[in-house]
N, C-alpha and C positions, 0 to 999 in steps of 0.2 A: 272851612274852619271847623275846628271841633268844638260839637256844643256840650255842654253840662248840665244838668237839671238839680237845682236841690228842691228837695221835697219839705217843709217842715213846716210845724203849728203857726201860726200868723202871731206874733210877738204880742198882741194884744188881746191874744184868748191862753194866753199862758197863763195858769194857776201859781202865783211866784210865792201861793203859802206852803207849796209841796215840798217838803223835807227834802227829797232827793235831790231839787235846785241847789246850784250852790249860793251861799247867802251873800246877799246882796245883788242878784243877780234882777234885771231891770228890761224894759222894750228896748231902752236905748244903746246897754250892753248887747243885747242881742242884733237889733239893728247894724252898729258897728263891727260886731263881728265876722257878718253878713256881706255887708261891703267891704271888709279886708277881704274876703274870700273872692268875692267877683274879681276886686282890683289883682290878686294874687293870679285869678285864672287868665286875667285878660293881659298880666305882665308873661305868660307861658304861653299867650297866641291861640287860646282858648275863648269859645264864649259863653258865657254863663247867665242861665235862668234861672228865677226863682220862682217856685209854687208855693205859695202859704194856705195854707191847708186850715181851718177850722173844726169841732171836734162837735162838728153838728148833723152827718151824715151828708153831708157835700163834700166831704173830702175824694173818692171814687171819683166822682163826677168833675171837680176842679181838676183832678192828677189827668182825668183821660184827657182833657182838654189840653193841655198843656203839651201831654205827649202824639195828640194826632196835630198840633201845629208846627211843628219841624221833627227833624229827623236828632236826635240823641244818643251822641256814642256812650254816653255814663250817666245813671244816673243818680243821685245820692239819695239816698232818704233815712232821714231822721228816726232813731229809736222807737221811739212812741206811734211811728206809723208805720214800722214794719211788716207787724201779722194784720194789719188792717189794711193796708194799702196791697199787698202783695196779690192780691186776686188782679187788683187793677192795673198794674203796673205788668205782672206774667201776662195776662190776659191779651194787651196789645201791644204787645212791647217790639212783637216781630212786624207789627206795621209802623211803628214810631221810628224805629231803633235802627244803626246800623247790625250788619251780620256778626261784627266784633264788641256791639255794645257790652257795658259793663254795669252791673245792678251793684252799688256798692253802699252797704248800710253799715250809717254810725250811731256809734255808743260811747258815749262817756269818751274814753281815749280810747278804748278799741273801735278795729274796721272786720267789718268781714267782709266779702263780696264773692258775687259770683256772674258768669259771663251767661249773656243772652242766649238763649236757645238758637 
């Protein structure tokens, strides 16, 4: 089966005073959107993890975890953890990852991505 990773801040360390939020935006909105995504991957015959990340210098250390416990054809990660996670994720990612994994980082409605080494 093919697995999924998302990468992103833990819904209760989110700062929801940051302008850049959209307003109104909540743990439980986030929560819910989270599980549409799983349920969405798991109706494609996908399976889907999620890493929640904190903004307390554990995050490297929770990502590596996550990525040396299975093997990961894509993994998503969250805007806000891009240039910070990216040591950790490049770093191990040809022991985590399949040889066609896929690094794909989101923003707002853009995606960018790029394939595993």
């Amino acid at each position: 089966m093919t697995r999924v990773l998302l990468v992103g801040y833990d819904p209760e360390a989110v700062d929801f005073s940051n302008p850049a939020l959209p307003p109104g935006m909540t743990v439980e909105k986030i929560r819910a959107g989270v599980a549409v995504a799983l349920k969405q991957m798991k109706e494609q015959g996908w399976e889907g993890d999620v890493c929640y990340i904190r903004p307390d210098g554990t995050a490297g250390q929770m990502v590596e975890r996550h990525l040396a416990s299975a093997n990961y054809a894509c993994i998503v990660v969250g805007s806000e953890q891009r240039g910070k996670l990216g040591t950790a994720v490049t770093g191990i990612k040809g022991q985590c990852c399949g040889p066609n994994a896929l690094i794909a980082v989101v923003w707002g409605s853009h995606h960018a991505s790029s394939p595993a080494p």
